[in-house]
N, C-alpha and C positions, 0 to 999 in steps of 0.2 A: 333412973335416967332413961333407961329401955321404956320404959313406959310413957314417957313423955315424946321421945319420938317416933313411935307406935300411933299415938293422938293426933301426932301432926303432918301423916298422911291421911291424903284426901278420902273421903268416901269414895268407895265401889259403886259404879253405877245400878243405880233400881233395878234394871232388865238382870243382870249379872246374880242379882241376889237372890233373885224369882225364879231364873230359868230352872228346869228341873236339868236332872243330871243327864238324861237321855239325851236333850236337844243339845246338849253340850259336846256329848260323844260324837253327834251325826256331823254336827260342824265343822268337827277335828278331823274326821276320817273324808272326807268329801275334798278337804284343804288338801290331805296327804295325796288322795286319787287323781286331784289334776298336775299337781306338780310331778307324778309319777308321768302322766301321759305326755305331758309338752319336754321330757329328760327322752323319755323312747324313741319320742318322730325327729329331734337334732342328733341321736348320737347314730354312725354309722352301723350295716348288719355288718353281725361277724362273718366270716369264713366268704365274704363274696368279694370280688376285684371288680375295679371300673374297667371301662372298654381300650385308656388308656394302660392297665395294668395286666389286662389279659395276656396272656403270647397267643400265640400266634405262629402255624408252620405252613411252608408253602408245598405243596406234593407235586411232581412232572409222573404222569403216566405215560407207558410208550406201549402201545398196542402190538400186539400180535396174534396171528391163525390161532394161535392153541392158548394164552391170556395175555395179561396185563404186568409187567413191571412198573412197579413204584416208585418213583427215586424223591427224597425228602431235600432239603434243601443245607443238608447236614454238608461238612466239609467231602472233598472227592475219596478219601481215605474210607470216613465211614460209609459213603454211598458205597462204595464198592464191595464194603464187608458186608453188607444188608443182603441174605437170602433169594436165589433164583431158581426158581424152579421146573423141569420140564423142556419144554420146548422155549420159553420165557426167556429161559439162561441160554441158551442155545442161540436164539435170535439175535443176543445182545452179545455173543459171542462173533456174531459173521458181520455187522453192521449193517444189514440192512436199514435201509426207507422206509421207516415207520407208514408213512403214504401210499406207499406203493400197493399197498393189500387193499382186496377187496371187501374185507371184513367188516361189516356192517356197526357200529355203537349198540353197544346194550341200550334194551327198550327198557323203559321205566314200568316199573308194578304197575298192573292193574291196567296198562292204557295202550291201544292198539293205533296205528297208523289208518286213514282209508286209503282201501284199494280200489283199482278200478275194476270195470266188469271184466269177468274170464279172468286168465291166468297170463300174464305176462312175463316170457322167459327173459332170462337175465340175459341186455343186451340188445334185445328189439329196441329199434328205434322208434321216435313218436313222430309222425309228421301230420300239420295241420292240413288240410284239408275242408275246403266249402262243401256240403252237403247238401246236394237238391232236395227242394222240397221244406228249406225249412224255415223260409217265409222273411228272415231277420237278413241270411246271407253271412253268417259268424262261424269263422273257421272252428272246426269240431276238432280234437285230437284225437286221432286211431292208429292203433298200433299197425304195424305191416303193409304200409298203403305204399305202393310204390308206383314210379313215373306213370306204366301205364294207366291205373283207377286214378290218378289225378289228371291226365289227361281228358278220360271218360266224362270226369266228371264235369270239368272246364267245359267241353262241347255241349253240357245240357242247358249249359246258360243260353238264355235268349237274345240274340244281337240282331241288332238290324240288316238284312241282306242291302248286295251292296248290288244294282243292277249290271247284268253282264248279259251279253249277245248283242247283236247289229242294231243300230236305233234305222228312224225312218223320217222322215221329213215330211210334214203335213201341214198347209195352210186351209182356212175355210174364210169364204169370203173376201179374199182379198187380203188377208192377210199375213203379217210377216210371218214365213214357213218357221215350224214351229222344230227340233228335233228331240227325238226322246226314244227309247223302247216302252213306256206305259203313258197313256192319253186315257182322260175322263173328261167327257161332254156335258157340263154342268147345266140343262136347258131351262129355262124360267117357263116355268106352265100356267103364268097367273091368268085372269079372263082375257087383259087386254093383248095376250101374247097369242091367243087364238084367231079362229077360221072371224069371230065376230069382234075381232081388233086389225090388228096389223096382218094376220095371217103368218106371224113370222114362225110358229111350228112347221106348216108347212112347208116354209121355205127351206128351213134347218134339217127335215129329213130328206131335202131334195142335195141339199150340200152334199150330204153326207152321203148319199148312194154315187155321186160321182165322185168324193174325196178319199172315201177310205178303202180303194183299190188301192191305193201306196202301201197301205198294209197289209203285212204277213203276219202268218202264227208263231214268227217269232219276236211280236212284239204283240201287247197285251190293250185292254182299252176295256171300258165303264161307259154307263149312261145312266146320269142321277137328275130326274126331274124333282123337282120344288114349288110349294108357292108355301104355306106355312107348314108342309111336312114336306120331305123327302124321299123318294123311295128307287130304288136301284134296277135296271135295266134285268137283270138275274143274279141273284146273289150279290153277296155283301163282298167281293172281293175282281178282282182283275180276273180280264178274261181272255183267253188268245183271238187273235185279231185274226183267224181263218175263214173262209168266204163263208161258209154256212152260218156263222155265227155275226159276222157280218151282216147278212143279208135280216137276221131275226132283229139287230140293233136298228136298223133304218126303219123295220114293222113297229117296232114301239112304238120308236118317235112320233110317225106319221100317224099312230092311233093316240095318243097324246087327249085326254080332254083338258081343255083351259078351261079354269075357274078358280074364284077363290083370290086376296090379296097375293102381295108377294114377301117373302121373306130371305134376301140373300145370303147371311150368314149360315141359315141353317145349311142350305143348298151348300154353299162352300166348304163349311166343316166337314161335311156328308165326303165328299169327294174326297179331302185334304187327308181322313181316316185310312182311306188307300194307299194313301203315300204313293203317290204319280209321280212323272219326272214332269207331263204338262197337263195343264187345264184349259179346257175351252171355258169360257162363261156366255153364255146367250141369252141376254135381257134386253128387255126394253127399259131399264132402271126402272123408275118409279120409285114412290116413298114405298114403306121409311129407306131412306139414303143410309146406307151404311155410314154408320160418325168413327171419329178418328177412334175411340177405343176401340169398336168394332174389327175397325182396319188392320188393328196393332196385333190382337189375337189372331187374324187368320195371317198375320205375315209372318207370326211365332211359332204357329200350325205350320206352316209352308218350311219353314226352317231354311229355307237357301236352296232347298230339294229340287221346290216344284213352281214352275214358271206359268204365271197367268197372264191368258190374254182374254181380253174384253171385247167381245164383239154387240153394240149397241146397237137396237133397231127402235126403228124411228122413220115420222113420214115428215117431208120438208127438211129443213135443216136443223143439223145437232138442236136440241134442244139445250137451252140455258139451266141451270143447278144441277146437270148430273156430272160435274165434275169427282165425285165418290170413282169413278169408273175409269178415268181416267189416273189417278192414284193408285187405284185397287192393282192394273197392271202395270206401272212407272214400279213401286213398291215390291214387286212379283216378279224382277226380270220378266216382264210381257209387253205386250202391244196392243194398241186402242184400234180400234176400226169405228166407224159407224155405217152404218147399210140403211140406206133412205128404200122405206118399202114401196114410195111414190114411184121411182124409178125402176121396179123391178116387174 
């Protein structure tokens, strides 16, 4: 009967009856090897805690001159019983203000603070300080600077002087008297302003030998001729109004050669650089007309400082379009003349 149902299980597959025994073994042990590796990576490692099973203590340190006490977060019984040694115990003995010392925290291994240059005793203060000369104007920190070097140095900054001594009162031509302590004679030197136009240089050094007796050497004065350059009576700055020097400023003038276009702005700027309290201007206008940008830069130059007046020459009546000249001193705290050369 064993024998008949022996017969009547199925055949063993072909592959199974052929396979040699070797690939039999490799099969079996390869099955064993993963089921080994996916049992390792779900079961937890021994002997380690998660983050939630770690403990955890909290330490209070209390500093002092001579070291450190510990205190753990143990009940006050055992802080108390925990070892103190030295001066440590001694500290925590009188209560001092953990604070109140000047004893500095342990530096970490290996890693230094930067210092600054030299040696800085404990206790110098730091005060900021502007340092001439260093282009940017960014306070410097230095050790030991007191009221007076910051005073010193405050005075090296450059400010605008502010004018002081007696002014004088000066009209030329008929014009509303002008007051200031510094006056610059802006004269137009262009061809038609000479001996072979209106002649009105000469007349302007003729003003000016009767008009600038009003002035003394304690008021200051310029003379900058123009036609498409500029250039200055002596030097690039105000000069004292004393008779000797006087008398050399009327020599200029009246040697004046006219030639050449004209170019107002430049002439104005020229003057405006000195920073006057007034300006004559002496044109016979002409193009180019100064245009409203023109106008805007030297009223900007002028800052509220310096007060222009216009003195226009011309033969017959004003001329039509030189309204520029008009604006130029309305816009300049100044005043308009015109001087008919027919008449003079």
């Amino acid at each position: 009967m064993t024998t008949d149902l022996l017969d009547d299980l199925p055949a063993a597959p072909a592959w199974w009856r052929i396979a040699p025994a070797w690939l039999l073994s490799l099969v079996v042990h390869l099955a064993i090897a993963v089921a080994a590796g996916l049992w390792l990576r779900t079961a937890p490692p021994r002997g380690l805690l998660s983050d939630q099973d770690r403990p955890a203590t909290i330490v209070l340190a209390q500093r002092r001159d001579a070291g450190t006490t510990y205190f753990t977060d143990e009940s006050p019984a055992e802080s108390s019983a925990a070892p103190a040694s030295g001066a440590s115990a001694a500290a925590a003995q009188t209560g001092d203000d953990p604070l109140a010392t000047d004893t500095a925290p342990p530096a970490a291994g290996g890693v230094s603070l930067p210092q600054l240059p030299g040696v800085l005793a404990s206790g110098d203060g730091l005060v900021a300080v502007v340092q001439p000369g260093t282009g940017q104007g960014r306070p410097r920190i230095l050790p030991g600077v007191g009221d007076a070097e910051i005073l010193a140095a405050d005075a090296l900054i450059p400010r605008e002087a502010i004018p002081t001594g007696p002014t004088a009162m000066l009209s030329l031509f008929d014009s509303a008297a002008a007051e200031g302590r510094s006056f610059v004679f802006v004269i137009d030197r262009s061809q038609s302003m000479g001996s072979d136009g209106l002649g009105a240089i000469a007349a302007a050094a003729q003003e000016l030998t009767a008009e600038l007796g009003r002035l003394t050497a304690e008021q200051k004065f310029q003379v900058v001729a123009y036609n498409t350059s500029a250039i200055y009576f002596d030097r690039r700055e105000l000069l004292p109004a004393d008779e000797g020097t006087r008398k050399s400023l009327v020599r200029f003038v009246a040697d004046l050669a006219a030639y050449g276009p004209t170019e107002h702005e430049r002439g104005l700027l020229a003057a405006l650089r000195l920073r006057p309290e007034v300006i004559f201007l002496l044109t016979d206008g002409g193009d180019p007309h100064l245009n409203p940008g023109q106008l805007r830069v030297i009223r900007e130059a002028a800052g509220g400082r310096t007060s222009i007046h216009a003195l226009h020459f011309g033969r017959g009546s004003a001329p039509e379009g030189e309204e520029f000249l008009r604006r130029l001193a309305t816009e300049n705290r100044g005043s308009y003349v015109y001087i008919d050369m027919a008449k003079r």
